[in-house]
C-alpha positions as CSV (number, residue, x, y, z in Angstrom):
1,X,65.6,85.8,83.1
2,X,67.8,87.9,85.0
3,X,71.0,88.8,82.7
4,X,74.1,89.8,84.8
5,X,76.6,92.2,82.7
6,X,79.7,90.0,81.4
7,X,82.3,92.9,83.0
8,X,80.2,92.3,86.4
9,X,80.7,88.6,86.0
10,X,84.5,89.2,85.5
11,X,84.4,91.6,88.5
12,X,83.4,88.7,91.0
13,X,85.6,85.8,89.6
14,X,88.8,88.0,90.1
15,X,87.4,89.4,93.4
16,X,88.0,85.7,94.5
17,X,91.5,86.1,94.0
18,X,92.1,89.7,96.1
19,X,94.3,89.3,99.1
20,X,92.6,90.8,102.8
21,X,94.9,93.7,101.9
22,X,93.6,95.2,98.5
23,X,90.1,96.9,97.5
24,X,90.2,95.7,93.7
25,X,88.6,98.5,91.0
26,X,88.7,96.6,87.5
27,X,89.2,100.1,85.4
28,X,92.2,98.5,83.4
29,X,93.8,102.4,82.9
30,X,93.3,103.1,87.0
31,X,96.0,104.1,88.6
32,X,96.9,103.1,92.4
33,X,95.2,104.6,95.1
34,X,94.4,104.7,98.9
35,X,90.7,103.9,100.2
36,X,89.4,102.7,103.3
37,X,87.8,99.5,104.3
38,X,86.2,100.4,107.4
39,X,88.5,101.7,110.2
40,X,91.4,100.3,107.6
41,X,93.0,101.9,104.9
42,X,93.9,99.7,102.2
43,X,95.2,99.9,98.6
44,X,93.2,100.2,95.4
45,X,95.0,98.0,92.6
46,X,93.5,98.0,88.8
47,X,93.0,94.8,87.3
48,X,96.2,95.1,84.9
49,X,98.5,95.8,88.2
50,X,96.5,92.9,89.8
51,X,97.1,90.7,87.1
52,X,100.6,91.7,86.9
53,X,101.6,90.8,89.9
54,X,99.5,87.6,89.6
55,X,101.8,86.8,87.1
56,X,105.0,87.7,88.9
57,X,103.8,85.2,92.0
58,X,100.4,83.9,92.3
59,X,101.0,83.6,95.6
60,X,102.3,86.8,96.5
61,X,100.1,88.9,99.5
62,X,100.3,92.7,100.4
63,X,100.3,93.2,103.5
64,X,97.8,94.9,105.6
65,X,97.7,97.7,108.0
66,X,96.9,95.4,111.0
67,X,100.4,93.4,110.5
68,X,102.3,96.6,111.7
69,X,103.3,97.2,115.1
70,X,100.9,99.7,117.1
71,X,103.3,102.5,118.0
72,X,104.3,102.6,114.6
73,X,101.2,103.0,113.0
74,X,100.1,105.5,116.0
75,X,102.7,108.0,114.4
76,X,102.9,107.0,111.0
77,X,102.1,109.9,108.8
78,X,99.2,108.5,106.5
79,X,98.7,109.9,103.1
80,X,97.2,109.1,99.4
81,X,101.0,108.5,98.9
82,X,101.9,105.8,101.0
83,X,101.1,103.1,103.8
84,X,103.2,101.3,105.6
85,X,102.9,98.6,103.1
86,X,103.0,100.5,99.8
87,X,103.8,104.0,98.2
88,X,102.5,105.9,94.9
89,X,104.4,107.6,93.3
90,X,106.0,107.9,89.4
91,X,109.0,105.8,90.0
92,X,110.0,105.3,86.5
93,X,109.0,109.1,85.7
94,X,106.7,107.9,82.2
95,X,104.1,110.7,83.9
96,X,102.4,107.4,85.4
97,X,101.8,106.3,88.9
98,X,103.5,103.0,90.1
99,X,103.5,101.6,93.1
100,X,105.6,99.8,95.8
101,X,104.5,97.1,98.2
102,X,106.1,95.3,100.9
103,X,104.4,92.0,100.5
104,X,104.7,87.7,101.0
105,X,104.3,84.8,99.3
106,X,104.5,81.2,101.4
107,X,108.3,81.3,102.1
108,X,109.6,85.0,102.1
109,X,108.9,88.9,102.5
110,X,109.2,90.4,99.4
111,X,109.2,94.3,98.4
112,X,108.4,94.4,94.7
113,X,107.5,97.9,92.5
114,X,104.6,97.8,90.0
115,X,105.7,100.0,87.3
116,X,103.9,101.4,84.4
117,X,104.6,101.1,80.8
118,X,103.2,101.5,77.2
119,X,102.9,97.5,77.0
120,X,101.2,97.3,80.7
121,X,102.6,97.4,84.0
122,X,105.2,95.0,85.2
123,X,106.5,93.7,88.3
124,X,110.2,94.2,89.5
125,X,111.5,92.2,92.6
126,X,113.7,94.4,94.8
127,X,114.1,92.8,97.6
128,X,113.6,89.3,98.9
129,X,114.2,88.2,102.9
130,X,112.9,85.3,105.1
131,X,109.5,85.2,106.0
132,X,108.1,87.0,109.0
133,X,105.1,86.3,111.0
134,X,103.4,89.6,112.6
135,X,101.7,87.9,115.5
136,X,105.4,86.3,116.6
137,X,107.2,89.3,115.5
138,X,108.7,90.7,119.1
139,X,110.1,94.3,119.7
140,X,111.3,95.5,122.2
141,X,109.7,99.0,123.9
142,X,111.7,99.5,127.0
143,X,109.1,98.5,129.8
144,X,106.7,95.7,127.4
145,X,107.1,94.6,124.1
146,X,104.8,94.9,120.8
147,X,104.1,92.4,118.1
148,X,104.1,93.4,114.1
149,X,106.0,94.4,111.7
150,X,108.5,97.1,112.3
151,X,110.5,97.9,108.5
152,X,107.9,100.1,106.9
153,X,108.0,102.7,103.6
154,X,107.3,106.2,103.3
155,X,107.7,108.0,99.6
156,X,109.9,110.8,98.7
157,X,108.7,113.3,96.1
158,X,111.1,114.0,93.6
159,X,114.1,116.8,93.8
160,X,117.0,117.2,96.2
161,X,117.8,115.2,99.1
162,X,120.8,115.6,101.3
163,X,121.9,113.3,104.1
164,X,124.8,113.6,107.0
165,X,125.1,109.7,106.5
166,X,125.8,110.2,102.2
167,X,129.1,111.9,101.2
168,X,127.0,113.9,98.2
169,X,123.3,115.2,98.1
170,X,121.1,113.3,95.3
171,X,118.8,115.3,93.1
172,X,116.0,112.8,92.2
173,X,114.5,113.3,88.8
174,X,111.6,110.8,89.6
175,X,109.8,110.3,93.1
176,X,111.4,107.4,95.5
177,X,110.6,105.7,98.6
178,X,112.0,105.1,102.0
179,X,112.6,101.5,103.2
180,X,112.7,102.7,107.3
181,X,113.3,100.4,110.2
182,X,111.3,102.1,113.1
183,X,113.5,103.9,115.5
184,X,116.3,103.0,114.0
185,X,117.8,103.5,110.0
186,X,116.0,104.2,107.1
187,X,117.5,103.9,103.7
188,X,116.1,105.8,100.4
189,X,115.2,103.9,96.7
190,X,115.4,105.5,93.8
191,X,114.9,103.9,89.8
192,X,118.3,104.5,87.7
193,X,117.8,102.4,84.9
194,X,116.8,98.7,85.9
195,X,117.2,98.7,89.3
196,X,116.8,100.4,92.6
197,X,119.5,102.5,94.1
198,X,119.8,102.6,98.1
199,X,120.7,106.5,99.3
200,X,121.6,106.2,103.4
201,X,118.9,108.7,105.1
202,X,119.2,108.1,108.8
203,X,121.6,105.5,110.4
């Protein structure tokens, strides 16, 4: 009789669980990373982030590449730091990466950081909004109009950052993230303590 290894037996049951949006590696130490998943790039979660936020809200999805509007991801500057929908970085500066993701559960958009620690990663909530459906989601592009989601991140490494829209540069000791709203405003986060500082960039 065929005997299947018990960590590949573990691999498939939690597969069952993966939102369209992730590529699941089950290396418990892995940190985040970007892959692709055919002509899509998606996000590479280990199975302690994936259980974290499992445990945060079982019913919490990251969005995926296809939910953006098409100008947006025409120009958007891909990277193995970010996506639209989530950025690597050390957010918590433990010499660790985290990672960000803009994401929904059944009722609302969510943007939540998955942050490393010596206990396992946990799951911060930093921002909650009403739900939004891509495929109803109108904007406006002077002659025609697109559908998809149009507030996207970007990261920031760390050190200085000065903007005309702040009254005092901000020296970041730990990398950040940009919370932008496409052709508009885009507003910097950064970790001080518990929470998430905004930093005006671009009004």
């Amino acid at each position: 009789m065929l005997r299947v290894p018990a960590r590949v037996l573990l691999a498939v049951m939690i597969l069952s669980f993966c939102s369209p949006g992730i590529v699941l590696d089950f290396a418990a130490d892995e940190e985040p990373s970007v892959g692709m998943a055919g002509n899509e790039r998606v996000l590479n979660l280990g199975k302690e982030q994936r259980m974290a936020i499992r445990g945060y809200n079982p019913d919490f999805q990251i969005r995926r590449q296809a939910d953006y509007l098409p100008s947006l991801l025409k120009q958007y500057p891909f990277s193995n730091r970010q996506l639209p929908f989530a950025v690597i970085g050390d957010f918590n500066g433990d010499g660790r990466n985290d990672v960000v993701l803009q994401g929904h559960d059944k009722t609302n958009e969510l943007l939540i950081a998955v942050l490393s620690s010596s206990s396992g990663p946990s799951v911060m909530e930093i921002m909650k909004s009403a739900l939004v459906d891509p495929k109803t989601e109108s904007y406006g592009m002077g002659d025609h109009n697109e559908y998809g989601l149009w507030v996207y991140l970007t990261f920031v490494p760390r050190g200085m950052v000065d903007s005309p829209f702040s009254n005092r540069p901000l020296k970041l000791s730990t990398d950040a993230f940009e919370l932008n709203y496409f052709e508009k405003a885009s507003v910097l986060y950064y970790l001080s303590g518990w929470k998430f500082q905004k930093y005006v960039t671009s009004d």
